[in-house]
C-alpha positions in Angstrom: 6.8 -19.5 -26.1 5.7 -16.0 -27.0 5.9 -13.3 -24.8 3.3 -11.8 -22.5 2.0 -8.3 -23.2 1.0 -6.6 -19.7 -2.6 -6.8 -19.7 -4.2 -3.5 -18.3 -5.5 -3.9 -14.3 -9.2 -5.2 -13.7 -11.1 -3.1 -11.8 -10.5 -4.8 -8.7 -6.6 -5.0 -8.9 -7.0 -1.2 -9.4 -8.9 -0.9 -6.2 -6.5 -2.9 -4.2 -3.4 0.0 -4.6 -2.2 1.1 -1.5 -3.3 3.7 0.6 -0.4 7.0 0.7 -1.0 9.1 4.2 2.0 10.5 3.4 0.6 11.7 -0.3 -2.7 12.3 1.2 -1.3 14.8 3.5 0.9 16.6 1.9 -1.7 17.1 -0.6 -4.7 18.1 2.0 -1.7 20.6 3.8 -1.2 22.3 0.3 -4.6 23.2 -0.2 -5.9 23.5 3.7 -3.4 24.7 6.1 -2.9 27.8 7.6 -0.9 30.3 5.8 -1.1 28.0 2.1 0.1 29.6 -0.8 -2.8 30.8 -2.8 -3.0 28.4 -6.3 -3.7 28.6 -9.6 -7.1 27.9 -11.0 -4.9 24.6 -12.8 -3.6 23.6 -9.5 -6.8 23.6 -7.8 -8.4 21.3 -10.4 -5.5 19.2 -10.4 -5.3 19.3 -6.3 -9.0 18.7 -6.0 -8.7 15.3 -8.1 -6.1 13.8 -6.7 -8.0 14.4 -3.7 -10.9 12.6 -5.1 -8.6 9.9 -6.3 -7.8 9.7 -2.8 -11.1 9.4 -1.3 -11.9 7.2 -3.8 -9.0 4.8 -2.7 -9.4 5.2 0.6 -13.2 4.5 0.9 -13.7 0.5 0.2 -10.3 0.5 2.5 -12.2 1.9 5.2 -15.6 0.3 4.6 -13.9 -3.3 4.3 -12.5 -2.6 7.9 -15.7 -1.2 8.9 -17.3 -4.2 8.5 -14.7 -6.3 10.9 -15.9 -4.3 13.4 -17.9 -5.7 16.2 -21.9 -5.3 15.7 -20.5 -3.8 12.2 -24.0 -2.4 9.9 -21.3 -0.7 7.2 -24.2 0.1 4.8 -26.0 2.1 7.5 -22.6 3.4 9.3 -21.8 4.8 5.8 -24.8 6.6 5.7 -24.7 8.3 9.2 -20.9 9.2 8.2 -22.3 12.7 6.7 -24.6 13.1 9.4 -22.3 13.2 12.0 -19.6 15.5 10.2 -22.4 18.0 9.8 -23.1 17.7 13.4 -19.6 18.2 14.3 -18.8 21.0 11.7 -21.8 22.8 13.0 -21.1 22.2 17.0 -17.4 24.0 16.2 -18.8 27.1 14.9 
C-alpha cells in the first residue's frame, strides 16, 4: 500500500476550526484597551488581520446558531446586525 500524502483542507473543513475567545481577546485587549501600548505600523497590519481572520471564523459560527433560534430570519437578522451597532454606538456618545 502506498502512503497517503495530507491532502490540503476543503474549504469547508477550513471553516469548521474552532473558535479561540481566549486568542480573540487577547488580541482585541492589545489593540483596544485602555492604556495599550502604542504599535508599529507592522503590528497593526498584522493585528488587524488576525482580527479579520477572526471575524471571519466566527461569523458562519454565529449565523449557524442564529438560525436554531426560535422564529430565526438569519438572512434578515444579519442585515439589521449593523443597524443596531450604529444605533448603539451613537446612543453612547
Amino acid at each position: 500500500m502506498a502512503p497517503s500524502t495530507p491532502r490540503p483542507p476543503t474549504g469547508e473543513e477550513r471553516d469548521r476550526r474552532p473558535l479561540d475567545p481566549q486568542t480573540m481577546r487577547a488580541s482585541t485587549r492589545r489593540l483596544l484597551a485602555e492604556g495599550a501600548e502604542l504599535l508599529s505600523v507592522e503590528e497593526v497590519e498584522t493585528l488587524t488581520l488576525r482580527l479579520r481572520g477572526h471575524i471571519m471564523v466566527a461569523v458562519p459560527e454565529i449565523e449557524q446558531i442564529a438560525a436554531q433560534l426560535p422564529g430565526a430570519r438569519p438572512a434578515a437578522r444579519s442585515a439589521e446586525i449593523p443597524q443596531q451597532l450604529r444605533a448603539t454606538s451613537l446612543s453612547r456618545h
